[in-house]
Backbone bond lengths (Angstrom), bond angles and torsions (degrees), N, CA, C in turn:
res aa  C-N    CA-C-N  psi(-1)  N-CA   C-N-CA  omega(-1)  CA-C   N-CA-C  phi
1 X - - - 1.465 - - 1.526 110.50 -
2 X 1.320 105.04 -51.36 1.942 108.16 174.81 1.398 106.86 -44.00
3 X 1.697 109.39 -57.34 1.395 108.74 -172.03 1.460 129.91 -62.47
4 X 1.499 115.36 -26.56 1.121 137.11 154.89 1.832 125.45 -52.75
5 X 1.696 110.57 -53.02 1.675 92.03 155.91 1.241 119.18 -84.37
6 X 1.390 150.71 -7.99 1.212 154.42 134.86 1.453 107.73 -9.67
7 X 1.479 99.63 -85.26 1.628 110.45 170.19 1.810 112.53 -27.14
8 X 1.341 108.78 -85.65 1.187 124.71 -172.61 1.800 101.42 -39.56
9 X 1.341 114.02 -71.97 1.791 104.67 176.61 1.673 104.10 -43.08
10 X 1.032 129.39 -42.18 1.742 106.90 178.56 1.377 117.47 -85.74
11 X 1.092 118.23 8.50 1.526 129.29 169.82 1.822 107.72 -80.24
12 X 1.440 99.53 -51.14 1.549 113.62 -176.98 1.280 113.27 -76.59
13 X 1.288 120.46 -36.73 1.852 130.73 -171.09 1.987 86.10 -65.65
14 X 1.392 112.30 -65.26 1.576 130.74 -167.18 2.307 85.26 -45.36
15 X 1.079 119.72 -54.90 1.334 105.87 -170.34 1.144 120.21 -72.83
16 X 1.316 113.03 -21.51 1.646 111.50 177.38 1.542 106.40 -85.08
17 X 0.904 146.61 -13.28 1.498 161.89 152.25 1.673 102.04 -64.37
18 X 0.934 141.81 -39.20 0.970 133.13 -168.72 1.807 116.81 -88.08
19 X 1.898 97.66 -44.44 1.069 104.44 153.50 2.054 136.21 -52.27
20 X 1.032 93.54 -56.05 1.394 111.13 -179.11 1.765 103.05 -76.43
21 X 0.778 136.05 14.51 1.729 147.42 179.61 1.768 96.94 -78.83
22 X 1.096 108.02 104.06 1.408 128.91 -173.39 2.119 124.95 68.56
23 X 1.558 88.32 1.93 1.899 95.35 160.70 1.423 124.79 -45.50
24 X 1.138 119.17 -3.79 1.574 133.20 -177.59 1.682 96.36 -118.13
25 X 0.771 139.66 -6.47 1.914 128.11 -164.68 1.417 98.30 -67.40
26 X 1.335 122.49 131.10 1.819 131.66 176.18 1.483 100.07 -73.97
27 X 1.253 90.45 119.06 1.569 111.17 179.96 1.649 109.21 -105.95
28 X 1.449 118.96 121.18 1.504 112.57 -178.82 1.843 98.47 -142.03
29 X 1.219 108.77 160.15 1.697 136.93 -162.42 1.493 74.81 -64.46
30 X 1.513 120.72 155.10 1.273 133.59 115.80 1.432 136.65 -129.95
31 X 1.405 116.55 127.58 1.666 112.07 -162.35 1.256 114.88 -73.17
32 X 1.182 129.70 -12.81 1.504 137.09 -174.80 1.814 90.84 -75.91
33 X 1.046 136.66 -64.07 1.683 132.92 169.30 1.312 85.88 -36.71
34 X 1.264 127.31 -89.84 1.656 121.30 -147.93 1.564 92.34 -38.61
35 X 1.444 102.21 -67.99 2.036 80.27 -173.23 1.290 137.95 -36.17
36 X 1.358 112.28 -55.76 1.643 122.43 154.95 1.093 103.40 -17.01
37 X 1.331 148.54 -78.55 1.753 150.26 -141.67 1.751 85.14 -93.68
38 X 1.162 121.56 -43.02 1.814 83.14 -156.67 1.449 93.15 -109.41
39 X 1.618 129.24 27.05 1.405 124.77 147.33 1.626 117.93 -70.23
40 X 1.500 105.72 -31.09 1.679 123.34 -168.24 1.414 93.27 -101.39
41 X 1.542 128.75 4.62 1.208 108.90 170.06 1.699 129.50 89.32
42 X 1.251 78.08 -5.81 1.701 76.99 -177.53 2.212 108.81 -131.88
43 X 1.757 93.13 159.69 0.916 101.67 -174.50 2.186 122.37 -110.02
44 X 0.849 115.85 139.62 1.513 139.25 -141.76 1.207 150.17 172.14
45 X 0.644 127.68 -167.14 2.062 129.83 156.54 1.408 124.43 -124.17
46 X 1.208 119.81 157.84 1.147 122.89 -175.32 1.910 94.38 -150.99
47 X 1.805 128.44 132.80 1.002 114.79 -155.07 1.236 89.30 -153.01
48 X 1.745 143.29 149.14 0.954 134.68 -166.70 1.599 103.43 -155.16
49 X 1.160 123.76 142.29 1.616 107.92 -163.63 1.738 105.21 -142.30
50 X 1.205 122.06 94.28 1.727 125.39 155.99 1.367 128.52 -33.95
51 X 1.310 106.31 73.50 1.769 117.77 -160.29 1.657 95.18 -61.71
52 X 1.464 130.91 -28.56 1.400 104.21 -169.86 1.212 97.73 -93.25
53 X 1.498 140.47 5.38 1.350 113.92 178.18 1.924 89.95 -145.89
54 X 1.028 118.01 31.40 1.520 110.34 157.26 1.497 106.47 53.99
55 X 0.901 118.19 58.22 1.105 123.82 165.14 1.568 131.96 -144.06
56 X 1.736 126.61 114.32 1.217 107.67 -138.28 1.424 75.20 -130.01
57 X 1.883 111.33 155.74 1.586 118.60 179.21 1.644 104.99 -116.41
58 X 1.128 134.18 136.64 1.691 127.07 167.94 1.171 109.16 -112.28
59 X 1.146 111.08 164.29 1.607 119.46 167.96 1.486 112.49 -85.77
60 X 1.256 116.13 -43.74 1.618 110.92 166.95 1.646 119.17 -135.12
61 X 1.093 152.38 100.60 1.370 151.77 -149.04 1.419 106.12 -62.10
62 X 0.728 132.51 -75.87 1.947 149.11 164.41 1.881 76.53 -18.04
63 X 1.639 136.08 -110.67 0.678 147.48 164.52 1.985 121.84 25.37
64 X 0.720 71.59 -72.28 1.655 107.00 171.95 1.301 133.35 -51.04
65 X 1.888 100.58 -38.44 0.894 118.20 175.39 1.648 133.21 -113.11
66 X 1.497 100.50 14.08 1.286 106.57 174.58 1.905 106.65 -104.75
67 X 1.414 91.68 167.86 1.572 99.44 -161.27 1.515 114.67 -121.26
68 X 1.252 108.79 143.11 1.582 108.86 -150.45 1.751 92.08 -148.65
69 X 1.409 126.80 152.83 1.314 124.11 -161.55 1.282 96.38 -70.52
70 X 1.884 120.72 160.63 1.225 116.07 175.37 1.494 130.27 -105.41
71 X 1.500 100.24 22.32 1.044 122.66 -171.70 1.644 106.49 9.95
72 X 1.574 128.24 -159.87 1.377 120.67 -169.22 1.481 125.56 -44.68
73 X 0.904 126.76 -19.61 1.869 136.96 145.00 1.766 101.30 -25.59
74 X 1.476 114.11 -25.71 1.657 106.80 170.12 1.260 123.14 -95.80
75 X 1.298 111.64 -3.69 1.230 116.78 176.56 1.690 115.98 -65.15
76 X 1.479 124.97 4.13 1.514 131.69 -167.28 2.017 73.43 -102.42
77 X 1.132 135.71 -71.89 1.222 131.55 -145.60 1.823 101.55 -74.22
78 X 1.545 93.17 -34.48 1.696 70.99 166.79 1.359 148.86 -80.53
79 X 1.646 87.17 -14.79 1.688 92.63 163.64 1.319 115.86 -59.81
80 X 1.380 113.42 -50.19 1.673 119.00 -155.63 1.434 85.30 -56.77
81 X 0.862 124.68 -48.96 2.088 128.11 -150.56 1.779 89.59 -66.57
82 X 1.078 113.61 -53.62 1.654 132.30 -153.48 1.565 76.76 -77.21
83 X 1.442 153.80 -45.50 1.327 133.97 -178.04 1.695 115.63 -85.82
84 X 1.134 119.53 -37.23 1.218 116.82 170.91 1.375 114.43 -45.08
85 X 1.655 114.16 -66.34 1.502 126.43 -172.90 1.782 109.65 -72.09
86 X 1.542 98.51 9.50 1.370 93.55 162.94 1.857 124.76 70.95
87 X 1.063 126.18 9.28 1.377 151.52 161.80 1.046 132.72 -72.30
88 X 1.904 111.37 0.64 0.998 80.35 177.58 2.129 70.81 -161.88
89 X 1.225 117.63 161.59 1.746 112.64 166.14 1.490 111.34 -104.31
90 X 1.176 114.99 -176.24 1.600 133.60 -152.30 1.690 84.40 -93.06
91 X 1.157 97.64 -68.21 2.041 101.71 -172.13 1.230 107.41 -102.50
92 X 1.612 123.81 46.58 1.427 130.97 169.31 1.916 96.32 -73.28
93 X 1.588 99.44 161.47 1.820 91.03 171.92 1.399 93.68 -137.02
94 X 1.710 111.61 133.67 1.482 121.48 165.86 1.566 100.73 -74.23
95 X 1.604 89.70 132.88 1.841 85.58 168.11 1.519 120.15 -100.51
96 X 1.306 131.83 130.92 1.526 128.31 176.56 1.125 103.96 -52.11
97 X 1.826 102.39 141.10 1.632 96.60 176.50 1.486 126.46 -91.82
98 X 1.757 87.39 19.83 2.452 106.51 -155.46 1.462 105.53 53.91
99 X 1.634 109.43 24.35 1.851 87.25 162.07 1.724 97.92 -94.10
100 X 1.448 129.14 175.87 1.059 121.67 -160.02 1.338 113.16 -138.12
101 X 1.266 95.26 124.61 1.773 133.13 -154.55 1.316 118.31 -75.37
102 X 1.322 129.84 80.55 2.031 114.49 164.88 1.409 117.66 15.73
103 X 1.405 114.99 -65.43 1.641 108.29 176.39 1.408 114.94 -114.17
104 X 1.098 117.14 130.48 1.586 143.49 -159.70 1.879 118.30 -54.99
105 X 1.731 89.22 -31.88 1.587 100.73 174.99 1.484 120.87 -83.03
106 X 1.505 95.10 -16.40 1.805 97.19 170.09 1.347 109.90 -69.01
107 X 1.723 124.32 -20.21 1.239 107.92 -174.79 1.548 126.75 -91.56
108 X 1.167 110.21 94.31 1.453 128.88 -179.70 1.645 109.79 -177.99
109 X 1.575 98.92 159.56 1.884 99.34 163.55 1.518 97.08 -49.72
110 X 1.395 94.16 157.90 2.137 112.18 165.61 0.977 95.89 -127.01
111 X 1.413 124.63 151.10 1.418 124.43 115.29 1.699 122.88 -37.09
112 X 1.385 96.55 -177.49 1.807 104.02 147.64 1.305 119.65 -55.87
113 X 1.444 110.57 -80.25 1.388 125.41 -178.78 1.515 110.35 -66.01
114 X 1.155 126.59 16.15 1.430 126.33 162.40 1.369 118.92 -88.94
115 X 1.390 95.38 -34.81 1.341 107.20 -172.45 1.749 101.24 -105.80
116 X 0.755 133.97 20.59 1.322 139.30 173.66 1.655 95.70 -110.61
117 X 1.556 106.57 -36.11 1.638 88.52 179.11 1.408 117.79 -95.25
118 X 1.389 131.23 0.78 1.346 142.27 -173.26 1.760 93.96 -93.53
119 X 1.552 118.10 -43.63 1.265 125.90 -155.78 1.702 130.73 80.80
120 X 1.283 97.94 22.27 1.258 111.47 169.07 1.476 136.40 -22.82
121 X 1.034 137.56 98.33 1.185 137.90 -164.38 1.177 105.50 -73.50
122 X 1.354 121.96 -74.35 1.517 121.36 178.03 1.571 120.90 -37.42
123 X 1.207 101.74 -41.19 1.534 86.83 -160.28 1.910 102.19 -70.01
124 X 1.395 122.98 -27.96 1.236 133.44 -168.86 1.475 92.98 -76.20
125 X 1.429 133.55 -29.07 1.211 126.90 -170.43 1.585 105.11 -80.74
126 X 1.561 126.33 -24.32 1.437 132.38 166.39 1.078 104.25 -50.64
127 X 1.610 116.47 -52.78 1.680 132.20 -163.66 1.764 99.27 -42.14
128 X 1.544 76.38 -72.89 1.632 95.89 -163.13 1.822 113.43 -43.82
129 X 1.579 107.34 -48.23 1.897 109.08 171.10 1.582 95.40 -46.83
130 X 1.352 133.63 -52.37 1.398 118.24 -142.36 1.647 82.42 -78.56
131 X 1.315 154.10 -61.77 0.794 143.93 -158.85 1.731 118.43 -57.15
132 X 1.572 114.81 -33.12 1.403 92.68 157.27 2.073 80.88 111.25
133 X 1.282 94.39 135.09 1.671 98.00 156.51 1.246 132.17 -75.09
134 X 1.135 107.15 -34.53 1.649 119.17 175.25 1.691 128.42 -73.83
135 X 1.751 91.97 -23.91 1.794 96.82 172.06 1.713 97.95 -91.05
136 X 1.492 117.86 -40.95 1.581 116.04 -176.16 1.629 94.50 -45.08
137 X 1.405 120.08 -79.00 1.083 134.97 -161.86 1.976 101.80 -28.04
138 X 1.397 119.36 -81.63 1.531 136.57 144.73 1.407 105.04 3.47
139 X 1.519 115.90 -73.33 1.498 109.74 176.61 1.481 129.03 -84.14
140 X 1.198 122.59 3.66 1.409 141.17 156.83 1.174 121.97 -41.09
141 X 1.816 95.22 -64.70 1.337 116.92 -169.26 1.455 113.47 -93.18
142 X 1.180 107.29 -7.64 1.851 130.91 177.70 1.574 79.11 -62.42
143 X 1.431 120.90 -91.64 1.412 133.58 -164.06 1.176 128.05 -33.20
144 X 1.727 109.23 -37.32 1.338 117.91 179.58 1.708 110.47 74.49
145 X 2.082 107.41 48.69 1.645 115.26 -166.56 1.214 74.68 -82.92
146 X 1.508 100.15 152.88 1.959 100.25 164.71 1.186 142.53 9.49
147 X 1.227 131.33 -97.15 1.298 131.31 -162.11 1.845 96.74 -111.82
148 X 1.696 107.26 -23.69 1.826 98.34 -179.15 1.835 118.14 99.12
149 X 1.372 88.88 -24.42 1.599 88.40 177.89 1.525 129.86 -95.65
150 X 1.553 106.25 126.26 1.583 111.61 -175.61 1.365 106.67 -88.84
151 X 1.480 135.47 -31.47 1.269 130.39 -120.49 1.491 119.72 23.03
152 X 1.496 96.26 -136.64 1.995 105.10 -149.25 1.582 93.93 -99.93
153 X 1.630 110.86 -25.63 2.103 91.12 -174.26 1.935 101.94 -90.65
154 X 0.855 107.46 127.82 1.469 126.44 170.25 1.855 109.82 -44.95
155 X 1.124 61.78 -25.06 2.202 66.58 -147.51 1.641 103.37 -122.00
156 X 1.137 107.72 47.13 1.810 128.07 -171.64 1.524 119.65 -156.34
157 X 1.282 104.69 -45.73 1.595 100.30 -177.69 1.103 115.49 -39.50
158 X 1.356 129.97 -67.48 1.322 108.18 -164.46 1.299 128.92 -87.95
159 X 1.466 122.97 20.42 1.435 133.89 163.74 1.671 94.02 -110.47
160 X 1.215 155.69 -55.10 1.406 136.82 176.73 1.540 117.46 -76.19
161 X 1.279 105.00 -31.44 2.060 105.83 -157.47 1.041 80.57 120.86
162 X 1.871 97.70 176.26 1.397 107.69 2.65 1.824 113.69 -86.57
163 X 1.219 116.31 13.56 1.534 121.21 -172.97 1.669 89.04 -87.67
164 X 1.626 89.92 141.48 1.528 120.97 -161.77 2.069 100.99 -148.64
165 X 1.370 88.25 150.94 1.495 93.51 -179.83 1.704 105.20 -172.10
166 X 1.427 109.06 127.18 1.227 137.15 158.92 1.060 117.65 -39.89
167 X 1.598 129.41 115.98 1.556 119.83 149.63 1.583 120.48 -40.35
168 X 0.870 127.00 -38.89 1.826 119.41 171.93 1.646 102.26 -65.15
169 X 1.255 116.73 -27.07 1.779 113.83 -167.81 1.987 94.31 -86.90
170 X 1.252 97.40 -55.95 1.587 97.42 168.37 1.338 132.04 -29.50
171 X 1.667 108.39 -48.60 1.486 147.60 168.30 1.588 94.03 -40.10
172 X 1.171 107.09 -87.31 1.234 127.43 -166.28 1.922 112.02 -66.23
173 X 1.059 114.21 -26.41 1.535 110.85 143.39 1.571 133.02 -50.22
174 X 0.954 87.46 -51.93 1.619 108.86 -173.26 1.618 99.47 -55.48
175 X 1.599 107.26 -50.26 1.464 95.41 -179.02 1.449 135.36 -79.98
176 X 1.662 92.51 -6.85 1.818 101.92 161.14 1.242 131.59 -27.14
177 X 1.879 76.41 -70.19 1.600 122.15 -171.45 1.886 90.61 -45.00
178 X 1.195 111.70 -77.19 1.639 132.94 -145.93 1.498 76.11 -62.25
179 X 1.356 144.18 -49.06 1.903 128.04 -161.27 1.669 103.88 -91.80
180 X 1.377 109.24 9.67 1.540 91.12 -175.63 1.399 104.56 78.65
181 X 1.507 163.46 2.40 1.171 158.27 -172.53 1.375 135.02 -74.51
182 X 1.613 96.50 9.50 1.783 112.86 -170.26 1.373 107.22 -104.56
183 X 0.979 109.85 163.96 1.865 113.91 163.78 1.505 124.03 -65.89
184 X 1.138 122.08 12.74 1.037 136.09 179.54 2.029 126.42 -93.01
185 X 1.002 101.34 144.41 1.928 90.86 -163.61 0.910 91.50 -89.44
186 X 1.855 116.00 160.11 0.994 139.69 -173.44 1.297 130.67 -62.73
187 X 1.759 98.90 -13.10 1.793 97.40 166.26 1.375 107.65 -101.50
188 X 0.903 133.79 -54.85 1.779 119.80 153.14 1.519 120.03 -12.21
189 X 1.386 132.27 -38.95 1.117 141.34 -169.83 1.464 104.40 -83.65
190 X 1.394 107.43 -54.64 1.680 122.41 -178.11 1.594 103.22 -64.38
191 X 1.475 122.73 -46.24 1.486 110.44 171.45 1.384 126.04 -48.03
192 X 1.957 106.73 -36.19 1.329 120.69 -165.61 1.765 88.94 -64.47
193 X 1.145 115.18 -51.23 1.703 122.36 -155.79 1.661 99.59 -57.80
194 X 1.567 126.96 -28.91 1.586 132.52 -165.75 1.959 91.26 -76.10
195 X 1.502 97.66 -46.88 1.229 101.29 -170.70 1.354 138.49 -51.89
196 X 1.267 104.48 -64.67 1.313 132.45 156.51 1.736 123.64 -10.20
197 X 0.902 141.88 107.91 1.673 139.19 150.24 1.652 109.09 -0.10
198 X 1.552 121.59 113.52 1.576 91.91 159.27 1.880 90.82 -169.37
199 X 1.414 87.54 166.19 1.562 102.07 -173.47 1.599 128.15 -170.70
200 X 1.715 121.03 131.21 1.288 100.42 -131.34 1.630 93.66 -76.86
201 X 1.388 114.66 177.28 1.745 109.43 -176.73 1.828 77.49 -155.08
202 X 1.703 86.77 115.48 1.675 91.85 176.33 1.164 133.08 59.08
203 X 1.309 146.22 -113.06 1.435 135.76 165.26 1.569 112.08 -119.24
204 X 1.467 96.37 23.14 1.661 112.22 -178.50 1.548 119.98 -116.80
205 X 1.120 142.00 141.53 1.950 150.30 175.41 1.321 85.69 -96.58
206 X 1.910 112.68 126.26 0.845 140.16 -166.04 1.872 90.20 -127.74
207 X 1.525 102.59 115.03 1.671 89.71 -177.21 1.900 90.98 -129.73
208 X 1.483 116.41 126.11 1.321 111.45 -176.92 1.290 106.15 -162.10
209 X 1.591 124.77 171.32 1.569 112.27 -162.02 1.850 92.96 -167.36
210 X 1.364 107.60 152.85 1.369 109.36 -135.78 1.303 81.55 -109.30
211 X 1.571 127.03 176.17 1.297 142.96 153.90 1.723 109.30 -154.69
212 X 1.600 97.67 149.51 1.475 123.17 -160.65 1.596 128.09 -123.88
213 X 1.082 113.88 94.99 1.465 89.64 -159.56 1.791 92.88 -117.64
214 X 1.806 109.96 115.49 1.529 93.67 -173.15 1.529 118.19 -107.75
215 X 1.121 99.66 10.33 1.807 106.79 -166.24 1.403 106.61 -112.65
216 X 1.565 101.56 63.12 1.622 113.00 -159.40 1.668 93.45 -155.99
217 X 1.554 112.66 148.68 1.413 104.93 155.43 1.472 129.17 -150.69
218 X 0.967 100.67 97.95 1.531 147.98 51.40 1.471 127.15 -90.30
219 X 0.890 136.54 89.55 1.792 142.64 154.68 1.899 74.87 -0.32
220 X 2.107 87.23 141.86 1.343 107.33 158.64 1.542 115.78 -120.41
221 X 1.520 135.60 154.04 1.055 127.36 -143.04 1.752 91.11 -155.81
222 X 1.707 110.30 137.91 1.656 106.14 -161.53 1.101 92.85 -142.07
223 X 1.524 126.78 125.87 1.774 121.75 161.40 1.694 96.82 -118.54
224 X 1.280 132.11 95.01 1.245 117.41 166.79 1.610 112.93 -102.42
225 X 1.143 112.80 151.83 1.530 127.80 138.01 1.352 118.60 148.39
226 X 1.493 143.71 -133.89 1.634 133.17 -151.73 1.044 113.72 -137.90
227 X 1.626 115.79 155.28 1.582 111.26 -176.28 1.234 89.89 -117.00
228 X 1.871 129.78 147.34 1.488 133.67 145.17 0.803 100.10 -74.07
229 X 1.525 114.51 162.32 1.533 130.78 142.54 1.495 105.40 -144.63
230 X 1.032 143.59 119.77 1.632 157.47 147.38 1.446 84.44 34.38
231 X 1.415 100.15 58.47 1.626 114.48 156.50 1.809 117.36 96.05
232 X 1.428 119.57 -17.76 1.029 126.46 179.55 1.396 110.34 -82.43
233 X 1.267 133.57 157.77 1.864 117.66 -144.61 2.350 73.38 -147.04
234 X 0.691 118.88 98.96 1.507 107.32 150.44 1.625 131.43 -88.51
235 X 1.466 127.31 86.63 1.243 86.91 -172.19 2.079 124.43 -95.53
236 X 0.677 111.52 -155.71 1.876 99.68 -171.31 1.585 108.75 -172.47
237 X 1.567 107.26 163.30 1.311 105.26 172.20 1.807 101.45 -156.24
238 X 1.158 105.06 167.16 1.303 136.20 -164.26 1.316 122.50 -99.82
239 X 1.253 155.76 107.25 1.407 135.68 -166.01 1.789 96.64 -145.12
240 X 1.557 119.59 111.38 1.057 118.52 -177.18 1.606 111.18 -129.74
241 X 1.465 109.94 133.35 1.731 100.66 169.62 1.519 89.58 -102.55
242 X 1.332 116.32 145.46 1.287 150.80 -171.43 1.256 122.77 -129.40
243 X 1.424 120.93 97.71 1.295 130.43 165.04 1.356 118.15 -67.37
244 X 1.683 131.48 -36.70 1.149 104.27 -172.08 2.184 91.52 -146.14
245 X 1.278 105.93 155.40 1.206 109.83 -155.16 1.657 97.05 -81.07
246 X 1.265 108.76 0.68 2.024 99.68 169.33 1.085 109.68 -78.73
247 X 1.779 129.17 -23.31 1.026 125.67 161.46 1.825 132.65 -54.12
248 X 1.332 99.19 -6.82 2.256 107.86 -160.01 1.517 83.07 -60.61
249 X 0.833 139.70 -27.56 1.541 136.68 -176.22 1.731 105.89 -61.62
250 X 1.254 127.23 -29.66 1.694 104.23 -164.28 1.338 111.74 -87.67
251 X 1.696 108.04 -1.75 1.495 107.13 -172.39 1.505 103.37 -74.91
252 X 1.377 120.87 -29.48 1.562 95.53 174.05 1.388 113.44 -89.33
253 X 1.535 122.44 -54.30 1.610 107.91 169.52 1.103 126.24 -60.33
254 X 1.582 141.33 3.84 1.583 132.57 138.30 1.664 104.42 -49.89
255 X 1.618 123.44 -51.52 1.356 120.11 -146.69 1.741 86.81 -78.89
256 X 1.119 115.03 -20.89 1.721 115.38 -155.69 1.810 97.87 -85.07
257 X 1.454 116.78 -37.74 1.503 119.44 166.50 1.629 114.08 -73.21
258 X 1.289 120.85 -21.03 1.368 113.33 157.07 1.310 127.36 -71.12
259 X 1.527 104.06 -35.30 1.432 93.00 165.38 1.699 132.05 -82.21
260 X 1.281 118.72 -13.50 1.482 147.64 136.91 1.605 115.31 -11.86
261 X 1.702 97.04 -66.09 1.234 120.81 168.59 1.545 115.27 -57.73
262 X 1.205 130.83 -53.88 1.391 140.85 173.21 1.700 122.33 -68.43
263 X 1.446 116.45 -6.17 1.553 145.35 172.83 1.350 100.13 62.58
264 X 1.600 110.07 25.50 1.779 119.87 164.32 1.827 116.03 -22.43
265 X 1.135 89.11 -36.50 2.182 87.85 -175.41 1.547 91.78 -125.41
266 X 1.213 136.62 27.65 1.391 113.44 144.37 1.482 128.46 -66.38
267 X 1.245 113.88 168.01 1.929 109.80 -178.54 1.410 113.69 -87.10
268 X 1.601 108.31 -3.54 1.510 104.69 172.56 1.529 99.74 -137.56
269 X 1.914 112.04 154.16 1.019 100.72 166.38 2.064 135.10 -68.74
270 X 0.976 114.40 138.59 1.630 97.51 -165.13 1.523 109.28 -89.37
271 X 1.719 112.67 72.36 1.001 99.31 157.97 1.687 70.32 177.46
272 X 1.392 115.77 51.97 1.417 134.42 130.06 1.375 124.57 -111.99
């Protein structure tokens, strides 16, 4: 029985630590972001976060901090969950069934990471049934994603609601992920890192993953996740309203001139 609440208190201490893992980082305005977005015309966030020293810059705070679905931007947390709980393998392949798909690249077998880089809806929506509402839900709130709420369809929340998440909360996800800071084991984590979107930019690994939301108006638009550099961890996020879909392009080169701004892929840190 001792050993049993023993267990359970280091189960709960380990989640509140995990949750609260950068809830303190000094967050301050920066106008050079605001310029970024309303040089290109558009309105949003743009958020950038100094994982080794907690320190994160926004373009507008208010902004920043409101929460909006994360449409495929969840596809990073559902893998980890969907590999941890074992539901699913690293080089498993979804097979197309030749019924015919909205976007053209879903139609074929995937891998994981095929479909993590296409953004596959379906295949993440398999993920999510095998995982079950009641363990998603469990690991939701394990993580501490935004706001925590799935409701009742498995395989919807995070393209309808009611689960919602902040570019500053995104921010600060992102840098979980990149320090190891989740409940998740270290090969789960290392699979997530193979998986993931990434490509080198300068003398830096740029690893980040988009989200789309078009049945909105303004369309919402998501590039989150982290840059290395010879040990320096940036992570960042993207927050775009989108009037017209020639624009789906600025959500990553907005996030890529913010990090520009922050000398994310320089060869030294700039403030050595």
């Amino acid at each position: 029985m001792a050993y049993r609440i023993k267990q359970s208190l280091c189960k709960l201490i380990a989640g509140v630590f995990f949750i609260s893992s950068f809830s303190y980082a000094e967050t301050r305005q920066d106008s050079e972001l605001t310029d970024i977005l309303e040089q290109a015309g558009m309105k949003g966030c743009l958020a950038l976060m100094e994982v080794n020293s907690d320190q994160i810059q926004v373009s507008d705070l208010s902004r920043c901090q409101e929460r909006f679905v994360p449409a495929s931007t969840f596809k990073v947390a559902n893998a980890l969950i969907a590999l941890e709980t074992g539901v699913v393998r690293e080089d498993e392949l979804f097979p197309w069934n030749r019924s015919p798909l909205p976007i053209k690249t879903w139609e074929k077998d995937l891998t994981l990471q095929d479909a993590m880089a296409v953004s596959a809806v379906p295949v993440f929506q398999i993920i999510a049934q095998r995982i079950g509402l009641q363990r998603m839900a469990d690991w939701v709130n394990k993580i501490g994603y935004g706001n925590a709420k799935i409701g009742e369809k498995v395989d919807r929340f995070w393209l309808d609601g009611p689960l919602a998440i902040s570019p500053l909360e995104q921010t600060k996800f992102m840098a979980r992920v990149s320090t190891g800071q989740l409940p998740f084991s270290s090969q789960t984590l290392a699979e997530l890192r193979r998986l993931i979107p990434q490509e080198e930019v300068g003398d830096a690994r740029l690893f980040g993953k988009t989200g789309w939301i078009m049945d909105t108006k303004p369309m919402v638009g998501w590039y989150v996740g982290w840059v290395e550099n010879h040990g320096r961890i940036v992570a960042f996020a993207a927050h775009l309203l989108i009037n017209s879909q020639d624009d789906a392009p600025l959500r990553k080169s907005l996030a890529i001139a913010a990090l520009r701004h922050a000398k994310a892929f320089d060869a030294t840190h700039p403030n050595k």
